[in-house]
C-alpha positions as CSV (number, residue, x, y, z in Angstrom):
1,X,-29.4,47.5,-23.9
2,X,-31.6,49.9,-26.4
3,X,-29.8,49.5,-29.8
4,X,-27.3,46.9,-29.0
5,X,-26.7,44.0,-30.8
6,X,-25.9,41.5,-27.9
7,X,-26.3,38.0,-28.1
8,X,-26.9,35.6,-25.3
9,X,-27.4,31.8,-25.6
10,X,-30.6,30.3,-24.2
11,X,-28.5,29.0,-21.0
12,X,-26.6,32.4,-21.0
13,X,-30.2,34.0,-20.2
14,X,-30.9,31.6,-18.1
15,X,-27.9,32.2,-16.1
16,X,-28.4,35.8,-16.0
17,X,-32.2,35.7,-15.0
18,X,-31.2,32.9,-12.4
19,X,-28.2,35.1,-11.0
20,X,-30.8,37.8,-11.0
21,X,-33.1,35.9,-8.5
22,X,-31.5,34.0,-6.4
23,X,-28.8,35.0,-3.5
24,X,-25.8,32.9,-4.6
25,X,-24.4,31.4,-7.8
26,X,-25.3,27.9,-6.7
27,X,-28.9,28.5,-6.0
28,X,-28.6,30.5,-9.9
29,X,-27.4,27.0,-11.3
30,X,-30.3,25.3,-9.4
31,X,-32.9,27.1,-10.7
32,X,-31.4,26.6,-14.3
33,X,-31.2,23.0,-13.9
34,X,-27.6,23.4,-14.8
35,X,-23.9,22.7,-13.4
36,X,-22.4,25.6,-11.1
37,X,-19.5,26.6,-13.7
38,X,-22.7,27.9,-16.4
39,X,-23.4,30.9,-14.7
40,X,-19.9,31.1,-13.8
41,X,-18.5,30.9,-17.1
42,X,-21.6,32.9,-18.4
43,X,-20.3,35.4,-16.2
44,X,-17.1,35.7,-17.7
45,X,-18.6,36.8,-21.2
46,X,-18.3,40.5,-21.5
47,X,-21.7,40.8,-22.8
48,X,-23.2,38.6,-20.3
49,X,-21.6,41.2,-17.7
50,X,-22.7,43.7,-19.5
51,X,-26.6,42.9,-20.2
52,X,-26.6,41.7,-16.3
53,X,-25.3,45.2,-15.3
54,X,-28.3,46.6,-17.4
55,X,-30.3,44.8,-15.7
56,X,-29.7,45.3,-12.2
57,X,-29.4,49.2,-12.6
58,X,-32.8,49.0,-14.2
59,X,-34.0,46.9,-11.3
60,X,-32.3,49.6,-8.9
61,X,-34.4,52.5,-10.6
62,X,-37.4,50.2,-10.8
63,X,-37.3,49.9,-6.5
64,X,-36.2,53.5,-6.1
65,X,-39.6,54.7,-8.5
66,X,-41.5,52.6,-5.9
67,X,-40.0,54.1,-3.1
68,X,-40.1,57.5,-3.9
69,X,-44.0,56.7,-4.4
70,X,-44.8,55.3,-1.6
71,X,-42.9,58.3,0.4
72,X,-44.6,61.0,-1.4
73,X,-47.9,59.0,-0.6
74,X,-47.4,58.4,3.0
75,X,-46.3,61.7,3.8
76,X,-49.1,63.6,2.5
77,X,-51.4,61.3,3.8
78,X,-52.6,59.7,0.2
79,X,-54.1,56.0,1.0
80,X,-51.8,53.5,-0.8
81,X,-53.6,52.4,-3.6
């Protein structure tokens, strides 16, 4: 996403931020307070794709980091902090 020009609309964020934290498309359009077809339709934006790719590969990273920490801690015996 670093030195892209992507524009999103308001709901399109929504959508994306929704599909990011929920388990299913209609629990996505719940927590938007919109109809199922906006993150559906949202979905079929290429840049909408794209930023929610971003965004779940910097999510992956951000739980593997916290992983690896927590490994390297327990196994040499570092209290979790």
């Amino acid at each position: 996403m670093a030195g892209s020009e992507r524009k999103l609309s308001r709901k399109q964020e929504e959508a994306i931020v929704g599909l990011l934290s929920t388990r299913s498309v209609e629990e996505a359009a719940r927590a938007c307070n919109t109809p199922v077809r906006l993150p559906t339709r949202s979905m079929r934006s290429d840049t909408a794709r794209a930023v929610l790719r971003d965004m779940e590969h910097h999510i992956d990273l951000a739980i593997q980091s916290t992983i690896t920490k927590m490994w390297r801690r327990n196994s040499f015996g570092t209290p979790f902090k």
